[in-house]
ZAMARGU-4260 file (C-alpha; in steps of 0.2 Angstrom, whole numbers, plus 5000, padded with zeros to 4 digits):
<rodrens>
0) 4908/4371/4824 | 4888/4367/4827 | 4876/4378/4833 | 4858/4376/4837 | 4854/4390/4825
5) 4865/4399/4812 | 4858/4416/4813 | 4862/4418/4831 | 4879/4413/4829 | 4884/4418/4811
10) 4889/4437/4816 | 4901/4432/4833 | 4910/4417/4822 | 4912/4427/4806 | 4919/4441/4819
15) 4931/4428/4828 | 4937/4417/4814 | 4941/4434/4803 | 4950/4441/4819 | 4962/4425/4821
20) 4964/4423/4805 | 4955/4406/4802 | 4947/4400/4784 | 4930/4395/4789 | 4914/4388/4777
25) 4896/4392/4781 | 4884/4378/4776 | 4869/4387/4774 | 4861/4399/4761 | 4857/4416/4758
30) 4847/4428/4749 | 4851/4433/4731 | 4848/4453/4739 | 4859/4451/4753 | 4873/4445/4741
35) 4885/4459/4735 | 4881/4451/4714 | 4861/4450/4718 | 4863/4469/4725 | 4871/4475/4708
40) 4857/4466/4699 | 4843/4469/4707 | 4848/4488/4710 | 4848/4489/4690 | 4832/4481/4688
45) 4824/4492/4699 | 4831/4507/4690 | 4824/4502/4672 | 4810/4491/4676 | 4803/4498/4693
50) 4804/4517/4693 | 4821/4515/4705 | 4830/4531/4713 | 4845/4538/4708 | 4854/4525/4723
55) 4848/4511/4713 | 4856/4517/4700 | 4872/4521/4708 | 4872/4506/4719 | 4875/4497/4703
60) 4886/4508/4692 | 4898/4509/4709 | 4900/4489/4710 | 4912/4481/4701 | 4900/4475/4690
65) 4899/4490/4679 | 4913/4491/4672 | 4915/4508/4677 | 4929/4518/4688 | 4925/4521/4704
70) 4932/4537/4706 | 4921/4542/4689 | 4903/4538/4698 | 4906/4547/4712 | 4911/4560/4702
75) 4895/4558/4692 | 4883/4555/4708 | 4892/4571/4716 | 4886/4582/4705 | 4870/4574/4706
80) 4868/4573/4723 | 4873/4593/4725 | 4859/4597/4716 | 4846/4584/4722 | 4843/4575/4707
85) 4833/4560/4710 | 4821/4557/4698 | 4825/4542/4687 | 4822/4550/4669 | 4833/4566/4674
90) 4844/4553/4682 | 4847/4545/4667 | 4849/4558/4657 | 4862/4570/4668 | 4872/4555/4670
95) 4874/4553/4651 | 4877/4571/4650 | 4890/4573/4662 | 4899/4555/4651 | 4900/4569/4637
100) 4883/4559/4630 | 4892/4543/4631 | 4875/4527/4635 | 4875/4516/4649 | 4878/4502/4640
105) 4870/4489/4652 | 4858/4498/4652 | 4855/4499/4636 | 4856/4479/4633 | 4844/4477/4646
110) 4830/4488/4639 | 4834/4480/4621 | 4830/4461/4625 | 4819/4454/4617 | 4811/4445/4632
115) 4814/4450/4653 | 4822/4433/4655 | 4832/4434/4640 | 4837/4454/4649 | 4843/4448/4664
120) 4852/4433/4658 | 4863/4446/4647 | 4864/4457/4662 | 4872/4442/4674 | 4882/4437/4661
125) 4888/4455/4657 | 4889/4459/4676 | 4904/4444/4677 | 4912/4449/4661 | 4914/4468/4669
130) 4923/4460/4686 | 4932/4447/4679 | 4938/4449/4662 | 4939/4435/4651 | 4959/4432/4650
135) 4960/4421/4667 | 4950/4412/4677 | 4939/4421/4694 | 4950/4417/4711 | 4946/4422/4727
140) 4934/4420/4740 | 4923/4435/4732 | 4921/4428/4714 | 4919/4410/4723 | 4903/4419/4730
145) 4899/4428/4714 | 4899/4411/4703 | 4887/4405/4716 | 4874/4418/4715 | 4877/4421/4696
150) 4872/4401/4697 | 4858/4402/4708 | 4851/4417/4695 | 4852/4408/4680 | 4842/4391/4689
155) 4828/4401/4692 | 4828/4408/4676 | 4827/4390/4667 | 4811/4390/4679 | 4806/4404/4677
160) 4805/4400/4657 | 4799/4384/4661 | 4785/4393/4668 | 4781/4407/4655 | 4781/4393/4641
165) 4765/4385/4648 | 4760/4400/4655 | 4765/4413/4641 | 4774/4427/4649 | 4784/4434/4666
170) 4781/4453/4671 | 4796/4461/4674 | 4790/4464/4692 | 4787/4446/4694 | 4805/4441/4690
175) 4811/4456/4701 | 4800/4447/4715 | 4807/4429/4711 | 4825/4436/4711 | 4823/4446/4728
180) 4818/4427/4733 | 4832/4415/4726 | 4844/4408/4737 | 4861/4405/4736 | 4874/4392/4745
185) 4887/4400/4757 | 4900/4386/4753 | 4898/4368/4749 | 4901/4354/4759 | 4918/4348/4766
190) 4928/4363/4759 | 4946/4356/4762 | 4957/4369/4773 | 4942/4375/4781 | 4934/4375/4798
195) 4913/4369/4795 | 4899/4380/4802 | 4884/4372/4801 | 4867/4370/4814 | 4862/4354/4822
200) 4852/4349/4806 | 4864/4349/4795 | 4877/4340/4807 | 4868/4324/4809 | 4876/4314/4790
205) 4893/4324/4793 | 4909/4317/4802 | 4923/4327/4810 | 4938/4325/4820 | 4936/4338/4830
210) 4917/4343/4833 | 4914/4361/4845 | 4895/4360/4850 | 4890/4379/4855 | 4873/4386/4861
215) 4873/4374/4879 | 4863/4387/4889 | 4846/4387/4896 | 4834/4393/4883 | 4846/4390/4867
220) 4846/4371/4868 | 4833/4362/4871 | 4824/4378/4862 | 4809/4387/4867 | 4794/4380/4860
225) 4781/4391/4856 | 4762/4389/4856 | 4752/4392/4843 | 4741/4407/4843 | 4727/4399/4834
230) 4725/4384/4842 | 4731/4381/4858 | 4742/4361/4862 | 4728/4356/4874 | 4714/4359/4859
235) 4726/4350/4847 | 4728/4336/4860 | 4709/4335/4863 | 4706/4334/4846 | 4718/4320/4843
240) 4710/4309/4856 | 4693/4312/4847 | 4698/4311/4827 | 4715/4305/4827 | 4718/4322/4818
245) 4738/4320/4822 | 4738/4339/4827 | 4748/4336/4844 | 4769/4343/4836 | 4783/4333/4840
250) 4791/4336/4855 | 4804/4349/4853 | 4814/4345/4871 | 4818/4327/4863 | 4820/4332/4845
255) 4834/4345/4850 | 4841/4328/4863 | 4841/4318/4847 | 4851/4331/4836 | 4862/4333/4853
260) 4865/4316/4854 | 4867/4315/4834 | 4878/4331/4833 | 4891/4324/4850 | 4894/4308/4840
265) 4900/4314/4824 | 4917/4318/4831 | 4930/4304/4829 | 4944/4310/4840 | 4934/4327/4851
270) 4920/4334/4856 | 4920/4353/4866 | 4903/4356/4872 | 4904/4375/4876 | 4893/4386/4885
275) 4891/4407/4890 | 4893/4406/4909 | 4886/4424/4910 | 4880/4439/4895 | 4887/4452/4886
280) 4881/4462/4902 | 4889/4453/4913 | 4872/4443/4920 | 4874/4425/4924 | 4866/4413/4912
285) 4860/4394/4920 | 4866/4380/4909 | 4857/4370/4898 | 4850/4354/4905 | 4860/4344/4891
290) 4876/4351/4898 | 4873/4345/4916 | 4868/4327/4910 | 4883/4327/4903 | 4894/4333/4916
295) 4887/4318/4924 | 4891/4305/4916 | 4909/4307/4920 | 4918/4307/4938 | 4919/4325/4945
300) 4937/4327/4946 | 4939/4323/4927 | 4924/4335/4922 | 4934/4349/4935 | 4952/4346/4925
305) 4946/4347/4907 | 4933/4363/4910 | 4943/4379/4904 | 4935/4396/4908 | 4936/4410/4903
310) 4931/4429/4912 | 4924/4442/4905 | 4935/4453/4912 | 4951/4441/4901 | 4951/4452/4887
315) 4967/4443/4879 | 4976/4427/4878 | 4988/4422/4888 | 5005/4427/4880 | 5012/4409/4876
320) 4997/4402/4871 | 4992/4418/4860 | 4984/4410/4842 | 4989/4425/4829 | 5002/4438/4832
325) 4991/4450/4832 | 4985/4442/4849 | 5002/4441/4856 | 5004/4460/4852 | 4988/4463/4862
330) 4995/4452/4876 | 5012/4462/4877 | 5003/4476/4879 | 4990/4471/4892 | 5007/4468/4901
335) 5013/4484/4899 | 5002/4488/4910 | 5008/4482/4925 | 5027/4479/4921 | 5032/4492/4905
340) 5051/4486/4904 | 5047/4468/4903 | 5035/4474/4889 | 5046/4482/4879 | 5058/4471/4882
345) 5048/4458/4874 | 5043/4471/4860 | 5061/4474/4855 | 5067/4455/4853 | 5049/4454/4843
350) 5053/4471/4833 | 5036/4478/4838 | 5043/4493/4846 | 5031/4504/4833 | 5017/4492/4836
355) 5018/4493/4852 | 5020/4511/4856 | 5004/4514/4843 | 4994/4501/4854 | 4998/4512/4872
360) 4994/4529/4864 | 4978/4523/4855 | 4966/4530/4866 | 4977/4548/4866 | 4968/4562/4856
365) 4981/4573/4854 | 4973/4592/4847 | 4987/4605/4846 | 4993/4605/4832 | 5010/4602/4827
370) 5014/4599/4808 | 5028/4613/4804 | 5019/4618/4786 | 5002/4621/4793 | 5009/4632/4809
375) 5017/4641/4795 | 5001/4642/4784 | 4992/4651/4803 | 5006/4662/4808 | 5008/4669/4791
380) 4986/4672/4791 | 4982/4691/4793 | 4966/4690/4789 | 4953/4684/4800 | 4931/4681/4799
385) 4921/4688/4812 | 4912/4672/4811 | 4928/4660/4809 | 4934/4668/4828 | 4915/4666/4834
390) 4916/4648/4829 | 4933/4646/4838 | 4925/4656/4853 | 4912/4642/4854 | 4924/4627/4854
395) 4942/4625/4845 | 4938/4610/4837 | 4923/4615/4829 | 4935/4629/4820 | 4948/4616/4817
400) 4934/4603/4807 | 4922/4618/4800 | 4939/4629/4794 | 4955/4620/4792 | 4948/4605/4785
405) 4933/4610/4779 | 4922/4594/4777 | 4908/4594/4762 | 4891/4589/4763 | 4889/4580/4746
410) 4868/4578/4746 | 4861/4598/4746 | 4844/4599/4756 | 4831/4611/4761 | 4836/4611/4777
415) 4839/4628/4788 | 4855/4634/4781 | 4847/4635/4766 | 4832/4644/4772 | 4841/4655/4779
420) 4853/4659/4764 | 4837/4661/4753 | 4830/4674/4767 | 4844/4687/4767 | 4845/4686/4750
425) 4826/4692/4751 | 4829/4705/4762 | 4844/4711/4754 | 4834/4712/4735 | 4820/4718/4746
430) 4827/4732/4756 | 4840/4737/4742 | 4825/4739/4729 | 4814/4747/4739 | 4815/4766/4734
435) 4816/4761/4716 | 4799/4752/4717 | 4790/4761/4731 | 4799/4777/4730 | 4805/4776/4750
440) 4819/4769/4760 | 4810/4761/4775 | 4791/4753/4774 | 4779/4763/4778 | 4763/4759/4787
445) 4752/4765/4775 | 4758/4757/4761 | 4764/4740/4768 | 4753/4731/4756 | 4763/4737/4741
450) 4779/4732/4752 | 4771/4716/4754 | 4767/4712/4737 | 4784/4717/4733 | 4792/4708/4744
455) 4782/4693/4736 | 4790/4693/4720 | 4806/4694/4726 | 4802/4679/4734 | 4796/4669/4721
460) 4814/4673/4711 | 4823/4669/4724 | 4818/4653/4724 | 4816/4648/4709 | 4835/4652/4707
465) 4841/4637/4718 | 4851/4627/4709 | 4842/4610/4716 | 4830/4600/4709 | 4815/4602/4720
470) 4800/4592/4722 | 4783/4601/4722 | 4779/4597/4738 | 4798/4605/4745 | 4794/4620/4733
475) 4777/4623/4742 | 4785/4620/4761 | 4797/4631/4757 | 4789/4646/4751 | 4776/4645/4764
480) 4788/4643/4779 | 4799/4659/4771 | 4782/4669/4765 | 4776/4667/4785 | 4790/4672/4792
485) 4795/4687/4779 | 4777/4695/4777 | 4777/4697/4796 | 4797/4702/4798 | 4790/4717/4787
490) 4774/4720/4795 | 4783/4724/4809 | 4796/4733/4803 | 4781/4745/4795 | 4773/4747/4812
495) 4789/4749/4822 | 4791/4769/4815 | 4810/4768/4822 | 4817/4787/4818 | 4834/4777/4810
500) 4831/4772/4791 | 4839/4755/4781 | 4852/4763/4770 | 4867/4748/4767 | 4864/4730/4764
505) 4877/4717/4763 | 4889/4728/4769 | 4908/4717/4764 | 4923/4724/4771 | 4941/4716/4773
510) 4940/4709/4755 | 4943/4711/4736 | 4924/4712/4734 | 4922/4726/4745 | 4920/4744/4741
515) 4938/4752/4740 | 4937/4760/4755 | 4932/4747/4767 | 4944/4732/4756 | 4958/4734/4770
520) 4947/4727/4787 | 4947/4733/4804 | 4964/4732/4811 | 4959/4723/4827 | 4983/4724/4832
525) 4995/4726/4824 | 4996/4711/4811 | 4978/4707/4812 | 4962/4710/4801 | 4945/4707/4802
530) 4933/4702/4791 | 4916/4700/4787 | 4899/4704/4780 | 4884/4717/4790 | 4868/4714/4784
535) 4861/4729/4786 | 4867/4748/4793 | 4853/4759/4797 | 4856/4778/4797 | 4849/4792/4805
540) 4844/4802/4790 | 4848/4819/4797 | 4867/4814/4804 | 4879/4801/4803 | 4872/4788/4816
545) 4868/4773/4813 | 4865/4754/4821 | 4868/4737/4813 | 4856/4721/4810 | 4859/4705/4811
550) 4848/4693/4803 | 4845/4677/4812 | 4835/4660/4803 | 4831/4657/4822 | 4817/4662/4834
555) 4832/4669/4847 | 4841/4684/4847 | 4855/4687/4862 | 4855/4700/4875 | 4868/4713/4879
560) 4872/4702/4894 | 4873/4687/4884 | 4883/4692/4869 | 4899/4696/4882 | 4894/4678/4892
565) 4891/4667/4874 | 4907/4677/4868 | 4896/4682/4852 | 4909/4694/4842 | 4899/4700/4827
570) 4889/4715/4837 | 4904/4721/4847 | 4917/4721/4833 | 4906/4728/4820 | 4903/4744/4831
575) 4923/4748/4826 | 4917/4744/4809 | 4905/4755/4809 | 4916/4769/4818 | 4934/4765/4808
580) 4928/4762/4792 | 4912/4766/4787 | 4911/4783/4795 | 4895/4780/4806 | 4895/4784/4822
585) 4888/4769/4832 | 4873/4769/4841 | 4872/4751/4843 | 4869/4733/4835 | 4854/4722/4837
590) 4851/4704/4830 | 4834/4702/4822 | 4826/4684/4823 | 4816/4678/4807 | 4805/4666/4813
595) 4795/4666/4834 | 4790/4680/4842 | 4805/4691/4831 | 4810/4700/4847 | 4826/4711/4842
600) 4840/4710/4857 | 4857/4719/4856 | 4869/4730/4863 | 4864/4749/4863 | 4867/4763/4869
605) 4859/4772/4883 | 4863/4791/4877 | 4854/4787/4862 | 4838/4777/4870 | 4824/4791/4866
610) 4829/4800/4849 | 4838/4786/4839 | 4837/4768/4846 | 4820/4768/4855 | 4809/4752/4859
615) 4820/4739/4864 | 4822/4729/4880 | 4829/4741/4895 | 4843/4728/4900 | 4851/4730/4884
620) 4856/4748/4885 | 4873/4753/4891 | 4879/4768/4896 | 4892/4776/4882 | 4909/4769/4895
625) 4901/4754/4898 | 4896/4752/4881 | 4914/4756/4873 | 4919/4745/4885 | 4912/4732/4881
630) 4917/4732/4863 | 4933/4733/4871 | 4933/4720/4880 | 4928/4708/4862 | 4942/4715/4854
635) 4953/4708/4864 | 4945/4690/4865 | 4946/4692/4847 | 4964/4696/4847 | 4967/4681/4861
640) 4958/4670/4847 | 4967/4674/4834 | 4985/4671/4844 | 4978/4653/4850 | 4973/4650/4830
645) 4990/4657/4826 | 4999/4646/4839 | 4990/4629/4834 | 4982/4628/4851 | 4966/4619/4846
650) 4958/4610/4862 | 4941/4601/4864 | 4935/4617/4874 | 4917/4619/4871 | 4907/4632/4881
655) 4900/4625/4896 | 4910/4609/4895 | 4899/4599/4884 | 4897/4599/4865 | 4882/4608/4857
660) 4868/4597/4853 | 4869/4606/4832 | 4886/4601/4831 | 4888/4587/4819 | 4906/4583/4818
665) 4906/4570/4834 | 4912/4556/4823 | 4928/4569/4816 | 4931/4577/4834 | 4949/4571/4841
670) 4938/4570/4859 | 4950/4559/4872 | 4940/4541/4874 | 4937/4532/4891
</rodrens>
């Protein structure tokens, strides 16, 4: 197979000749970095020579070069990862600790060299030793390609020594340089059993029976010439005329005709001149002007019987002349589609009755689900998160990936959950240690400063008890993000003068770390429990009324209107909380943003609008029917929920039809495909 250029062709052939199955040698050459061997290496050099990051570390230890279990390094990198380690010196030394102070012994040779050529000489060495052993001899494609870079690396370093005898010495940056530059050979010439890629150039000494010359199209062959930006082809052929400078450059339309000619001529039985009729887009693409010449040479009707064409729209081969069975398999089931018996027919003398079946329900996306054990696992639930039926009230899938399966994220960041996290847990020091420090439950106007610097401090522990390693810089955005949005949280809450006063925070209820009382949950029916956390209850200090607050790490907050429309169950629900099991009488619930203008919204009651819950927005009053109504109303959705959870009925049912732009779990999502 020749092509103009390699690097246009290499991805599509090494696509099609894997698919069919067909052994194939690339003549050309590649970088040292782009090879999996030269990645090992030079990710190690990095590391101890070049300040590298934990992932050059890692890059190496997870190769097969290492010597080392796979399953160990992501152990190792895991726990390193979780706690945002990257700094190489505490990468070195977290990774030793966790191997129960056991060295990295390549590591350890390469820092003990004497020289930097003599260091990586004992690390390539080493690297080969680790994958291969030394009881048999390396087999396989992959150690074909490893003995060739592991060549190619110890050619330049016989240069490289050359060089430092005359000169004296190699930095270690300038043999990391040299290295990132080395070349190696794909394959060698002539493999036996294999089909030859190679460009025009490299065609012109070779012979073949069977020659395919791709890249006929307008543009690809001749090639493009382009004009130099610094000096123009009429300047270089004026100057010629005058000096005889020789400036004019070959003539790339007949230097591609000679390797044309050149590459049709080294065929001793075939040649098959192929051509795109039309992109990837379906726009048609004119021939190149080699391919008409060629056309004409021979008599029309000869050029019209051996042209084959191909369609776009033929997505597989016909069934008798399918090359692999996995082609034929593809074929049958093309057919399927416009006569099934004959298909399965066909399927059944083949035995590919399961194959086939698999290949007609591939693009199903079946959701309910239907193992026996996990129905079971549902039914037999009685317990049930506020926030766990909120997240199946925004879509049953995202419940099913964030709850039943419950992916990790392995690399912790500062990112919003975590800012958020750290913020309650501000408040709740703050608010809970309030009458101890300042002697009064709420924050008063008059001594807001005190609150503030208060507030400060528990700040500052707060903090510096994440269990990451942060950067100064992430330490400083941090703390001024939360400071900013803290300091005026409570400013406000000084000036606001609300009659009600914060009593409990981090209210649990429906747990074993919940005060006795409230351990049993709200009985939403008969069977089912709810769960959760309040943030914050805040009682009238001359009877038992109270409201709760939600904090939110966003700048929006929902109305009354909107928490029934969103299907937002944490307000409603926590009003029979607050009722059933904490003795409160409920005068509302009111979610409190952290960060934008920090307008509170809720659900409220009206009766209680001028002596208890005065200040907020009008539309989110409700008369005391309408009100108890519409906490009514959320118990039952939550009751629907949990009968959906219970009955496996997971759907891809997002609100509104389309998936939230937060959600991350597209790539998990079972949503059907076109």
């Amino acid at each position: 197979i020749v092509c103009p250029t390699l690097e246009r062709w290499q991805a599509p052939l090494e696509t099609a000749l894997g698919t069919l199955g067909v052994p194939y040698a690339l003549e050309s050459y590649v970088r040292l970095d782009k090879t999996a061997y030269g990645q090992a290496l030079l990710s190690l050099l990095r590391f101890a020579w070049l300040g590298g990051t934990r992932a050059d570390l890692y890059a190496f230890l997870r190769s097969p070069y290492s010597a080392l279990g796979r399953q160990n390094v992501d152990f190792l990198e895991g726990r390193l990862r979780g706690r945002a380690v990257d700094k190489p010196e505490q990468v070195e030394e977290e990774t030793i600790r966790l191997r129960d102070g056991q060295p990295l012994r390549m590591l350890e040779e390469l820092r003990s060299a004497p020289t930097t050529l003599d260091a990586v000489a004992g690390l390539a060495g080493s690297m080969l030793r680790a994958a291969y052993g030394l009881e048999a001899p390396p087999v396989g494609e992959p150690s074909r390609h490893d003995i060739r870079a592991h060549d190619s690396v110890m050619r330049l370093l016989g240069d490289l020594r050359g060089w430092s005898e005359l000169d004296g010495s190699v930095s270690p940056e300038e043999v990391v340089a040299a290295l990132e530059r080395a070349e190696v050979r794909r394959a060698s010439a002539g493999e036996p059993g294999r089909v030859a890629v190679l460009d025009l150039l490299r065609a012109r000494t070779r012979r073949f029976e069977i020659v395919f010359l791709l890249g006929l199209e307008e543009g690809r062959l001749p090639r493009r010439g382009h004009e130099s930006p610094f000096l123009a082809d009429d300047a270089r052929r004026d100057l010629d005329e005058r000096s005889r400078a020789r400036l004019i450059r070959p003539d790339q339309v007949a230097r591609d005709r000679y390797l044309f000619y050149t590459a049709c001529t080294r065929a001793t039985q075939r040649v098959y001149l192929v051509r795109e009729a039309a992109g990837d887009d379906g726009s048609p693409r004119e021939p190149s002007p080699f391919w008409d010449e060629v056309r004409a040479l021979f008599p029309r009707d000869d050029v019209g019987r051996w042209t084959r064409r191909r369609p776009l729209s033929q997505l597989t081969w016909p069934l008798e002349s399918a090359p692999t069975e996995r082609e034929r398999l593809r074929a049958v089931a093309l057919r399927a589609a416009e006569d099934r018996p004959v298909a399965e027919a066909i399927a059944s003398a083949n035995e590919w009755e399961r194959r086939l079946a698999r290949a007609l329900h591939a693009f199903e996306r079946p959701t309910r689900l239907s193992h026996p054990q996990v129905l079971a696992e549902l039914r037999a639930k009685t317990t049930f998160g506020v926030t766990e039926l909120e997240r199946f009230a925004d879509c049953s899938s995202i419940w099913f990936l964030e709850r039943l399966i419950d992916p990790k994220t392995m690399d912790r960041q500062v990112d919003a959950r975590l800012r958020g996290s750290i913020a309650h847990q501000v408040l709740f020091r703050f608010y809970s240690g309030l009458p101890k420090e300042l002697g009064t439950e709420r924050v008063e106007a008059d001594r807001v400063e005190d609150a503030v610097a208060y507030l400060r401090r528990c700040l500052d522990e707060a903090v510096e008890g994440v269990r990451m390693e942060l950067t100064g810089l992430q330490q400083r955005e941090l703390l001024h993000g939360l400071w900013r949005d803290l300091e005026a949280f409570v400013r406000e809450d000084a000036a606001a003068e609300a009659p009600l006063v914060p009593r409990r925070f981090e209210v649990l209820f429906g747990s074993e770390r919940a005060a006795p009382e409230l351990q049993r949950g709200l009985e939403l029916a008969k069977g089912i429990t709810l769960s959760g956390k309040i943030d914050r209850i805040d009682v009238d200090p001359f009877s038992a009324r109270g409201i709760v607050q939600d904090y939110k790490a966003g700048k929006h907050a929902h109305s009354a209107a909107q928490i029934e429309s969103e299907q937002k169950l944490q307000i409603p629900l926590y009003m029979l909380v607050l009722r059933d099991l904490v003795g409160i009488e409920p005068l509302g619930g009111i979610y409190r943003p952290l960060s934008g203008d920090r307008k509170a919204r809720g659900l409220l009651r009206d009766d209680a609008r001028d002596d208890g819950v005065p200040g907020f927005a009008k539309n989110d009053y409700r008369d005391t029917d309408e009100f108890w109504a519409q906490v009514e109303r959320a118990r039952e959705l939550a009751v629907g929920i949990v009968e959906r959870i219970r009955g496996g009925d997971v759907r891809h049912d997002p609100k509104r039809g389309a998936c939230p732009t937060w959600c991350e779990l597209g790539p998990m999502c079972r949503v059907r495909r076109a």
